[in-house]
C-alpha positions, 0 to 999 in steps of 0.5 A: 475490484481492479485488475491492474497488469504490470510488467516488471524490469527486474525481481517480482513483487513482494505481496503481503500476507493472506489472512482469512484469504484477504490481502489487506493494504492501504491506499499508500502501500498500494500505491508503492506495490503498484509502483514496484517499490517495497511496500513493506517501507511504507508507513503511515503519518498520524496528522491531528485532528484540528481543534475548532478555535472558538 
């Protein structure tokens, strides 16, 4: 669990929905609420799974 305080310069932040009372983000879209950038903005990059060479 954290517990972080922010104090914003303008607006508030846009929170995602609650589903069976749990906010559920990533470690990105985290990182962009904390930041107070749209979160909502955020996607994800699929990166491949490397093949062995042999």
């Amino acid at each position: 669990m954290v517990l972080i305080a922010k104090r914003l310069e303008a607006g508030q932040f846009r929170w995602p929905a609650i589903r069976d009372g749990v906010i559920r983000l990533t470690p990105a879209q985290l990182s962009a609420l904390v930041e107070g950038l749209d979160w909502t903005r955020v996607r994800g990059v699929r990166v491949p799974r490397p093949t062995s060479a042999g």
